[in-house]
Gaussian input, Z-matrix of N, CA and C with variables (Angstrom, degrees):
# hf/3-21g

backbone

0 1
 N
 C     1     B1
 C     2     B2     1     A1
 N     3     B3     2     A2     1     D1
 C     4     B4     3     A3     2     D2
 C     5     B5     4     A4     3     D3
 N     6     B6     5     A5     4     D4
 C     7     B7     6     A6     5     D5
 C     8     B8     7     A7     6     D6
 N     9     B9     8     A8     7     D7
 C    10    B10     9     A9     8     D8
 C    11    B11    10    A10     9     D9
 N    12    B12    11    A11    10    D10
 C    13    B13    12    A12    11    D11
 C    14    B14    13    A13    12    D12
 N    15    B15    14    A14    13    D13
 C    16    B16    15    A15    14    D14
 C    17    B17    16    A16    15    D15
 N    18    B18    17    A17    16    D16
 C    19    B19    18    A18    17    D17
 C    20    B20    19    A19    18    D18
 N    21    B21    20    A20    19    D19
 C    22    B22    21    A21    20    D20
 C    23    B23    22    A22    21    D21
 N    24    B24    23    A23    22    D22
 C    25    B25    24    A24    23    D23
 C    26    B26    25    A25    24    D24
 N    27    B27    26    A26    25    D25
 C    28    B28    27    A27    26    D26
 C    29    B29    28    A28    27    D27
 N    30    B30    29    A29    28    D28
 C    31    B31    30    A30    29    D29
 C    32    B32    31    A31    30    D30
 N    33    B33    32    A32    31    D31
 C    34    B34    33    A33    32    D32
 C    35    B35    34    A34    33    D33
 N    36    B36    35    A35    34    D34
 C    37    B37    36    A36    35    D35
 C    38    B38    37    A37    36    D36
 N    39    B39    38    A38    37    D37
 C    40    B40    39    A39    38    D38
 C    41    B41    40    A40    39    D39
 N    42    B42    41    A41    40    D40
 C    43    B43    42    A42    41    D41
 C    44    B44    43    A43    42    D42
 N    45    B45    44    A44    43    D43
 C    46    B46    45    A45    44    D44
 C    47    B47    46    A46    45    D45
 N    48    B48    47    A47    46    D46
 C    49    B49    48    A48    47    D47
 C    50    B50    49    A49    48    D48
 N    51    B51    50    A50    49    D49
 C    52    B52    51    A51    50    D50
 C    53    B53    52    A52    51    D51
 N    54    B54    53    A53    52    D52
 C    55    B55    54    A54    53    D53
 C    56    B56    55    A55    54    D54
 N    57    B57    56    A56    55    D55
 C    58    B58    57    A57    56    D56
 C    59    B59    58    A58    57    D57
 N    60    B60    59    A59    58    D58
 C    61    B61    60    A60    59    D59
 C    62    B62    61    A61    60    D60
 N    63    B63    62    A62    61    D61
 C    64    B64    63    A63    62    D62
 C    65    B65    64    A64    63    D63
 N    66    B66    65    A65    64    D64
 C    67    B67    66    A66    65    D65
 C    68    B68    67    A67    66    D66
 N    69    B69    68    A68    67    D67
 C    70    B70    69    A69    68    D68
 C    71    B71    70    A70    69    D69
 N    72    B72    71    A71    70    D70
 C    73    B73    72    A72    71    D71
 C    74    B74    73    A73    72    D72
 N    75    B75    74    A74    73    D73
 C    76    B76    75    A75    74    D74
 C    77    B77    76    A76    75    D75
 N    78    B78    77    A77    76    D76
 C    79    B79    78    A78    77    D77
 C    80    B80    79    A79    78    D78
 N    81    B81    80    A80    79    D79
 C    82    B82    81    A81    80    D80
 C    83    B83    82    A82    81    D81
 N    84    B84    83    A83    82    D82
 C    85    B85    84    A84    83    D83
 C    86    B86    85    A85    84    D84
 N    87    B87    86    A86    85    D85
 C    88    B88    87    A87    86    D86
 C    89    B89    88    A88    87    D87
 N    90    B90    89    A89    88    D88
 C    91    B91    90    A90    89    D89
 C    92    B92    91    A91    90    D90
 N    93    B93    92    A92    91    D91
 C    94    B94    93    A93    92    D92
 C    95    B95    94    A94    93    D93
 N    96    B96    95    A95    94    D94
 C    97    B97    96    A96    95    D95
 C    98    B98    97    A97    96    D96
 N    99    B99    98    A98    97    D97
 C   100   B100    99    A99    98    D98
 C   101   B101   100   A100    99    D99
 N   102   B102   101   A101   100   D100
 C   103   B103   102   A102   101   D101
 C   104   B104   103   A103   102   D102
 N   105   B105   104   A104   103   D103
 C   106   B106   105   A105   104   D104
 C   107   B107   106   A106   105   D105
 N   108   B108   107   A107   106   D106
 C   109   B109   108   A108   107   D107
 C   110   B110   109   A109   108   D108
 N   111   B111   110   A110   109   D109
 C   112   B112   111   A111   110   D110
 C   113   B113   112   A112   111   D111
 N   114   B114   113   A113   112   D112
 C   115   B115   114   A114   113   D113
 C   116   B116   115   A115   114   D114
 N   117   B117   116   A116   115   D115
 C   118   B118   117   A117   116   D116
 C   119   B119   118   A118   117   D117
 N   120   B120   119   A119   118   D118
 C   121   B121   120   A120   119   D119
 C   122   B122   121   A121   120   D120
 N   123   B123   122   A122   121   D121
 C   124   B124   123   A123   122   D122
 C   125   B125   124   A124   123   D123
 N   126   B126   125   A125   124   D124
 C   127   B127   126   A126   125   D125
 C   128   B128   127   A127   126   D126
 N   129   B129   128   A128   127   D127
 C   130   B130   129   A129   128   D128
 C   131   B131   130   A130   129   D129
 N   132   B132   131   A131   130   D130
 C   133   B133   132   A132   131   D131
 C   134   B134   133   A133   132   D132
 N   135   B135   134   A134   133   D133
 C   136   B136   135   A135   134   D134
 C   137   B137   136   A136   135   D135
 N   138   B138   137   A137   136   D136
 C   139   B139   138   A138   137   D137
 C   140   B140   139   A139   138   D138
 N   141   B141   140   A140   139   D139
 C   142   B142   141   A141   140   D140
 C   143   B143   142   A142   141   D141
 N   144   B144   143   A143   142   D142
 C   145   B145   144   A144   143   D143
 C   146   B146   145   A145   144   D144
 N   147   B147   146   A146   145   D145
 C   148   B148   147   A147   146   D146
 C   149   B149   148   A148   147   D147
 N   150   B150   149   A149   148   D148
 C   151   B151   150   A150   149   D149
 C   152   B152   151   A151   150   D150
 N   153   B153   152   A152   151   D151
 C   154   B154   153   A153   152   D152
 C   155   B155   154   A154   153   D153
 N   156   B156   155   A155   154   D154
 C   157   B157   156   A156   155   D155
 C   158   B158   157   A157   156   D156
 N   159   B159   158   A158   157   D157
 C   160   B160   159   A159   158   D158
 C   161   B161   160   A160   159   D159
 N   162   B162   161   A161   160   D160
 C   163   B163   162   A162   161   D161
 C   164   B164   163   A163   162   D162
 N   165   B165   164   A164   163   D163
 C   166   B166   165   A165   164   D164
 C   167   B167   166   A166   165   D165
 N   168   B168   167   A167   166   D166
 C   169   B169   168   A168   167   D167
 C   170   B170   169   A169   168   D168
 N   171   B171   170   A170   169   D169
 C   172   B172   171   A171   170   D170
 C   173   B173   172   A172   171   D171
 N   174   B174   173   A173   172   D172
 C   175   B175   174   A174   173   D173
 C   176   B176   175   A175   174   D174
 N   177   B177   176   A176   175   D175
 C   178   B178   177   A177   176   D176
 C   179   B179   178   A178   177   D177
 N   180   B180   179   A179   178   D178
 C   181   B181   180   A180   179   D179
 C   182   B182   181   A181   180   D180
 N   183   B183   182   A182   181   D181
 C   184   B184   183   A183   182   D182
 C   185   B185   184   A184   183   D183
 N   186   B186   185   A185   184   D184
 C   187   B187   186   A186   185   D185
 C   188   B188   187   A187   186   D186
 N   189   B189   188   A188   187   D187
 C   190   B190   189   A189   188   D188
 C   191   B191   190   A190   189   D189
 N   192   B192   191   A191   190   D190
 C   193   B193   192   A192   191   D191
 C   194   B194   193   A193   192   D192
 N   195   B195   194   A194   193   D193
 C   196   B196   195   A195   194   D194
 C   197   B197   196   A196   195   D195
 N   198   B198   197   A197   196   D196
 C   199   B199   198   A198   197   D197
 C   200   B200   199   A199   198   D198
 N   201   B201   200   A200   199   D199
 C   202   B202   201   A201   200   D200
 C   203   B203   202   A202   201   D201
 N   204   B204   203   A203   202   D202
 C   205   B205   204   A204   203   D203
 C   206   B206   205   A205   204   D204
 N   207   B207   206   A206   205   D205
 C   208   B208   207   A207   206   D206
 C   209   B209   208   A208   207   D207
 N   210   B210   209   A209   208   D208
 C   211   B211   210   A210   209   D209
 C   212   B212   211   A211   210   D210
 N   213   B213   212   A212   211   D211
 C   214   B214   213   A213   212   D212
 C   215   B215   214   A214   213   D213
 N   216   B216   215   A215   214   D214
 C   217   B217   216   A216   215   D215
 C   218   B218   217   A217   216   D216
 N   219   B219   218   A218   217   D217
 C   220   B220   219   A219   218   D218
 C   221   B221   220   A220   219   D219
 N   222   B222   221   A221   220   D220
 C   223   B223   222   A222   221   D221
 C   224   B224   223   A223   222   D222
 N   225   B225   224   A224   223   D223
 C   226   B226   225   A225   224   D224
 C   227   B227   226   A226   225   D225
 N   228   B228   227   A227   226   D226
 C   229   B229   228   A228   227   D227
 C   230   B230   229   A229   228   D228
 N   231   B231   230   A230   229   D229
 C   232   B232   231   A231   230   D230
 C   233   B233   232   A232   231   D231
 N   234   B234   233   A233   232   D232
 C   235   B235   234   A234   233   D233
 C   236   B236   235   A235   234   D234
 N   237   B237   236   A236   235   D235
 C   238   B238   237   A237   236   D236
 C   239   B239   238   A238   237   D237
 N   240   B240   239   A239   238   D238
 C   241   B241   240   A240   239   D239
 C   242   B242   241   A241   240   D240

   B1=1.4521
   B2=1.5245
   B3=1.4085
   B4=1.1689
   B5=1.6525
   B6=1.1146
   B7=1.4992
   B8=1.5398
   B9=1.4742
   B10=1.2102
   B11=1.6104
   B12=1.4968
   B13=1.7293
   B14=1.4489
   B15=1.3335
   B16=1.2370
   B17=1.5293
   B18=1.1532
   B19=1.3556
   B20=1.4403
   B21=1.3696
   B22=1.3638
   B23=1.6128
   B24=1.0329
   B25=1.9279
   B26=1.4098
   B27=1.4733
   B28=1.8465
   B29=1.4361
   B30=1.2646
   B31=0.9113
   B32=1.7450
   B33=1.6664
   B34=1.6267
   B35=1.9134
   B36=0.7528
   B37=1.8699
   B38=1.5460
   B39=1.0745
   B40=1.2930
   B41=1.5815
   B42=0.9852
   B43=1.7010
   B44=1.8330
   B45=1.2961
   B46=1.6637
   B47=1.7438
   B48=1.3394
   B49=1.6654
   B50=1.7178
   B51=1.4927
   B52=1.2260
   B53=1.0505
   B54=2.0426
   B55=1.6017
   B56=1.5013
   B57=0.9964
   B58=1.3208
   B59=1.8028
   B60=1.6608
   B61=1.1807
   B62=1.3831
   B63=1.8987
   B64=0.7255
   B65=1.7524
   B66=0.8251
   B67=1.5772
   B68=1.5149
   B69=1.3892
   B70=1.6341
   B71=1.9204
   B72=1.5965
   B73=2.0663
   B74=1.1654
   B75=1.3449
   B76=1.4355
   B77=1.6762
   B78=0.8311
   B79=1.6472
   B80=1.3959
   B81=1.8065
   B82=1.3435
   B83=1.4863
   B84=1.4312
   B85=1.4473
   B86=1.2352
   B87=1.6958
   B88=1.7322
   B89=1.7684
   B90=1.8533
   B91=1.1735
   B92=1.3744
   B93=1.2661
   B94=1.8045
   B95=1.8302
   B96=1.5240
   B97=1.0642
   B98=2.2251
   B99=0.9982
   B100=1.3853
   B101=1.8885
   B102=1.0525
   B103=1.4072
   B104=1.5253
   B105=1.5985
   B106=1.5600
   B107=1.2442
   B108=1.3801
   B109=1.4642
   B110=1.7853
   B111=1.4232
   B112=1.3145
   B113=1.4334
   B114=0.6900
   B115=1.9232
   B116=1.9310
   B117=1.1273
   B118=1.6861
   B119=1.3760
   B120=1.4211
   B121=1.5621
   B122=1.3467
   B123=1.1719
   B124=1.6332
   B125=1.7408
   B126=1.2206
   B127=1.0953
   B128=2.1855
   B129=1.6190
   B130=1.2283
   B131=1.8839
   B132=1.2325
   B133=1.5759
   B134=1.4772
   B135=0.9546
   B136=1.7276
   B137=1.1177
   B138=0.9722
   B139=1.7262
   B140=1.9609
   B141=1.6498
   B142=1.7398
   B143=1.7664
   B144=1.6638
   B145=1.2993
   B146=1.6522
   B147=1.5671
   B148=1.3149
   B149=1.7035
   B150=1.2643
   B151=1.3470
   B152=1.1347
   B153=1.3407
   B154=1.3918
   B155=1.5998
   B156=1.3109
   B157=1.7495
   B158=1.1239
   B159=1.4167
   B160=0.9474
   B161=1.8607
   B162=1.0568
   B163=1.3031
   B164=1.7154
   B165=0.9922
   B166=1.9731
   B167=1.1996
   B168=1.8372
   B169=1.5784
   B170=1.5175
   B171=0.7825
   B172=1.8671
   B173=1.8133
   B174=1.0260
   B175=1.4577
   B176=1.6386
   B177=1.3760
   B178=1.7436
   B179=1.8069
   B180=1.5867
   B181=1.2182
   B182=1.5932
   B183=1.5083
   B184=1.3435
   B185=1.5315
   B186=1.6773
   B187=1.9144
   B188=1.4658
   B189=1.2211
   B190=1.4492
   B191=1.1332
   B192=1.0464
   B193=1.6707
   B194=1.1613
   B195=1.1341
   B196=1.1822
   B197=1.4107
   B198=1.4188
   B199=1.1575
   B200=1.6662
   B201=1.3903
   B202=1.3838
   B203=1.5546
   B204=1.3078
   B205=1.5834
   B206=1.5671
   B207=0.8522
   B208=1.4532
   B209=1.7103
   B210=1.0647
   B211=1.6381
   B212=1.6102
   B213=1.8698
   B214=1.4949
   B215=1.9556
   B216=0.9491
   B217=1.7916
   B218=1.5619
   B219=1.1582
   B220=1.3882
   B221=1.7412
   B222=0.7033
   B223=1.7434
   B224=1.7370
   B225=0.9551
   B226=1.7380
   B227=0.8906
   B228=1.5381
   B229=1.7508
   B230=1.4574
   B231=1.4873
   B232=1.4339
   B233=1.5250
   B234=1.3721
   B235=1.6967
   B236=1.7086
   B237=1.6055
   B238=1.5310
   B239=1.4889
   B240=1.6481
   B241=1.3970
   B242=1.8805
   A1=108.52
   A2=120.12
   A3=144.58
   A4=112.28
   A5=115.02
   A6=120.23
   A7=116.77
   A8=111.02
   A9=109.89
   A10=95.87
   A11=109.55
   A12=119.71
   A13=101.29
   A14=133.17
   A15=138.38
   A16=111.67
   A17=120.90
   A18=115.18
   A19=133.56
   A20=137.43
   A21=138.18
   A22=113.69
   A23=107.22
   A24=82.39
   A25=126.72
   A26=80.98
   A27=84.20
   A28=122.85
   A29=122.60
   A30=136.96
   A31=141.85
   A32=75.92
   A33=104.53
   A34=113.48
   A35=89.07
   A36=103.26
   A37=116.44
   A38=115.48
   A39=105.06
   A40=131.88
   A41=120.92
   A42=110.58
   A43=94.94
   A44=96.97
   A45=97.20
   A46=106.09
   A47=98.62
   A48=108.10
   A49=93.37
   A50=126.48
   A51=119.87
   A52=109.72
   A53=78.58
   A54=98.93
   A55=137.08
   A56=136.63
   A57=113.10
   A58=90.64
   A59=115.03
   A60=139.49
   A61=99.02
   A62=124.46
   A63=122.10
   A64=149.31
   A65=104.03
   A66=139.56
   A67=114.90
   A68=110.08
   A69=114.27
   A70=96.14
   A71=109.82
   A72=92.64
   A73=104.75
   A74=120.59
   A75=121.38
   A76=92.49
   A77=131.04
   A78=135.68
   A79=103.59
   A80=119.48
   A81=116.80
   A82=91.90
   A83=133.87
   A84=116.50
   A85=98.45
   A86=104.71
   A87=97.19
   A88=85.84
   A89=102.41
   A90=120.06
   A91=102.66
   A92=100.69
   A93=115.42
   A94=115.02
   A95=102.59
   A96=79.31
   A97=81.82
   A98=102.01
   A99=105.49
   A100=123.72
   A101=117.59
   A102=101.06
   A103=107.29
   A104=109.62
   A105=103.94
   A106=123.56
   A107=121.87
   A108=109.99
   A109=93.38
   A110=128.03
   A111=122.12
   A112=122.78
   A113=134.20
   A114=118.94
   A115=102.83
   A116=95.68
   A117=78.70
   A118=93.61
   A119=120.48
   A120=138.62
   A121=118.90
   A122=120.18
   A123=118.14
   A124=98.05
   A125=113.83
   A126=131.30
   A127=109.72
   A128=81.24
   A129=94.46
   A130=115.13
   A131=96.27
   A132=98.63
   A133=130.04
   A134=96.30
   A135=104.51
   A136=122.85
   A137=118.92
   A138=122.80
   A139=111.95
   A140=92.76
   A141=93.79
   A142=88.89
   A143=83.15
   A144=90.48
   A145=97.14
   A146=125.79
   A147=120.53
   A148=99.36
   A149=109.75
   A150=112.99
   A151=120.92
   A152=144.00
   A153=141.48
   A154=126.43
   A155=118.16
   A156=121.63
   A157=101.53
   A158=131.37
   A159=146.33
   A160=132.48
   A161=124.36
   A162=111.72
   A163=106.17
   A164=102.31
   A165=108.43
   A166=104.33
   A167=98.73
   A168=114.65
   A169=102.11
   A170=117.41
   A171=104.09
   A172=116.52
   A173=123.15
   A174=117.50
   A175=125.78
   A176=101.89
   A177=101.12
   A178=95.11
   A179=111.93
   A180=98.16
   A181=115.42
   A182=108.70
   A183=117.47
   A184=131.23
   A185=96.85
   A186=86.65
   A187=135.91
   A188=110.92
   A189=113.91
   A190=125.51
   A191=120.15
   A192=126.67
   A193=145.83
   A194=119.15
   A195=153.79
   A196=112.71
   A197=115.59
   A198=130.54
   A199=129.24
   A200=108.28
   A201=123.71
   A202=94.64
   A203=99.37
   A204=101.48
   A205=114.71
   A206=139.14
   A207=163.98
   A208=104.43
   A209=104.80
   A210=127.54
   A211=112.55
   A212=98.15
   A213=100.85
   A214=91.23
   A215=117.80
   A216=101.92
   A217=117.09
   A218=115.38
   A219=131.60
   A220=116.74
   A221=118.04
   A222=123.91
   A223=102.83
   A224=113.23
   A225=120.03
   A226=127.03
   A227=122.16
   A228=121.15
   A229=110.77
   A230=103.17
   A231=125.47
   A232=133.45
   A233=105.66
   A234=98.33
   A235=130.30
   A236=122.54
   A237=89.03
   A238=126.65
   A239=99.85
   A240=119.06
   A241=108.23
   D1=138.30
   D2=174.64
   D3=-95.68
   D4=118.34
   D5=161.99
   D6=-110.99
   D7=113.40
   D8=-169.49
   D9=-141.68
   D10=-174.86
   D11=-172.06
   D12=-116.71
   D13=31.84
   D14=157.80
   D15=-135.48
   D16=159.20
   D17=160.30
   D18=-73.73
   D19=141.30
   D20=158.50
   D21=-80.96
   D22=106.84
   D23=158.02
   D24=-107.48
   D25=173.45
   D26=-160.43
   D27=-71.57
   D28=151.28
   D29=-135.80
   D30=0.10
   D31=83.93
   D32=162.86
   D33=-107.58
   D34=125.97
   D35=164.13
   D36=-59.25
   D37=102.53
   D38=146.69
   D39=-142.94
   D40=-159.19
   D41=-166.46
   D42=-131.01
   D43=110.84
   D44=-178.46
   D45=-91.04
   D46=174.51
   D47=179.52
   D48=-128.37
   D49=131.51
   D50=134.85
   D51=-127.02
   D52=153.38
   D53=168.04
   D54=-61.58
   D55=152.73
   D56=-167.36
   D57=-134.15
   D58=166.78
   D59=-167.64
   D60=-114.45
   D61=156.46
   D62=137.63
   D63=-38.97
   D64=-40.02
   D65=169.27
   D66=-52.35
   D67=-49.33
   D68=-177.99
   D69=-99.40
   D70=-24.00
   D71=-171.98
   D72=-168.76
   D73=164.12
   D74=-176.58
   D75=-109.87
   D76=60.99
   D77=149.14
   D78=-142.01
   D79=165.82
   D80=-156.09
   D81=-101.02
   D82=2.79
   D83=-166.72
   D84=173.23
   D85=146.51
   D86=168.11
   D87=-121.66
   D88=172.40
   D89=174.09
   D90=-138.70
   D91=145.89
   D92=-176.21
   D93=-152.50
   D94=169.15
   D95=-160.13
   D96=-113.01
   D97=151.86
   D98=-174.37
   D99=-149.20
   D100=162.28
   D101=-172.93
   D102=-141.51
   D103=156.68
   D104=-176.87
   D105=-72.42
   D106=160.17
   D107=-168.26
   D108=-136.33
   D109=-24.42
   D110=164.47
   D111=-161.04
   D112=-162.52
   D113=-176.02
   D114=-167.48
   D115=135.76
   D116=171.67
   D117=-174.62
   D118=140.95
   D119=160.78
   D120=-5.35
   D121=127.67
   D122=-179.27
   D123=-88.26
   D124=-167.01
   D125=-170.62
   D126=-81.25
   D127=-43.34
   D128=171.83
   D129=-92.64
   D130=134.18
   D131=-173.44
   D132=-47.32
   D133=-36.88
   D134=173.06
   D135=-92.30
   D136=21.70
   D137=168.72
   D138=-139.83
   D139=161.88
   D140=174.87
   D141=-129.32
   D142=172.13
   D143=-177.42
   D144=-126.10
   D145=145.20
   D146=-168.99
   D147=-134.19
   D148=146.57
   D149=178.67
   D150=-107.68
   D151=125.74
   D152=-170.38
   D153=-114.90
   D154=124.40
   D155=164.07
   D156=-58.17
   D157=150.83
   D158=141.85
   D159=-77.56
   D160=94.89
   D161=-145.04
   D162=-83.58
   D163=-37.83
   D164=-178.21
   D165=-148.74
   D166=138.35
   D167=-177.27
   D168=-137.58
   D169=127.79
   D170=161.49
   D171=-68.23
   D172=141.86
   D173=173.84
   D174=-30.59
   D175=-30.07
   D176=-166.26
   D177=-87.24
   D178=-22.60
   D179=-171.31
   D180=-104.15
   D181=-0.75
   D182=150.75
   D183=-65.27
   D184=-44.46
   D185=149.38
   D186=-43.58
   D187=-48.08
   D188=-177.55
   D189=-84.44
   D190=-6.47
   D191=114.03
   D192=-16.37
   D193=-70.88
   D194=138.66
   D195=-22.89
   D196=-64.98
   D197=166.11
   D198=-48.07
   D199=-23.69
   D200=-164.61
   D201=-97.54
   D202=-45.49
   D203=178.20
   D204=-62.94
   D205=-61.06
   D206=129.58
   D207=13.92
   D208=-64.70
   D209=177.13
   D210=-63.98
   D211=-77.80
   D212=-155.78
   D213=-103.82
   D214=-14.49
   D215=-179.08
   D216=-69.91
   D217=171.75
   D218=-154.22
   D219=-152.62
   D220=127.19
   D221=-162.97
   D222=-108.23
   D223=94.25
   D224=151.85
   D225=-30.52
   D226=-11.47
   D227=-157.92
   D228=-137.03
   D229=15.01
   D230=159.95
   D231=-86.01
   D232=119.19
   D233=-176.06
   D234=-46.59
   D235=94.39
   D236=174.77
   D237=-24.90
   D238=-168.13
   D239=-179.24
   D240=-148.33

């Protein structure tokens, strides 16, 4: 998901860049090519939030993926504490 101050709509193509951390890879960034899949209002008014397919990864950079998720993602559908 993309949080940005314009809208995406869905299904547009584009080719994102992330940054990447030490922590998740020893390269500074992957690029892929990916497309929108829905777009809708953030919480805060001036921004949307857009969700993206990922369309092609090579295996090594699907790990780090993986890795990012693994690391920095967060599940909504987990009981506090």
């Amino acid at each position: 998901m993309i949080v940005s101050q314009d809208p995406i709509p869905a299904d547009q193509d584009v080719r994102l860049r992330l940054e990447l951390t030490t922590d998740v890879a020893d390269k500074p960034f992957l690029e892929f090519p990916a497309r929108s899949i829905w777009c809708h209002p953030d919480l805060e008014p001036s921004l949307h939030n857009t969700g993206f397919e990922i369309l092609e990864l090579t295996p090594e950079d699907a790990r780090i993926i993986q890795k990012i998720i693994e690391t920095f993602g967060f599940r909504d559908n987990e009981p506090t504490r």
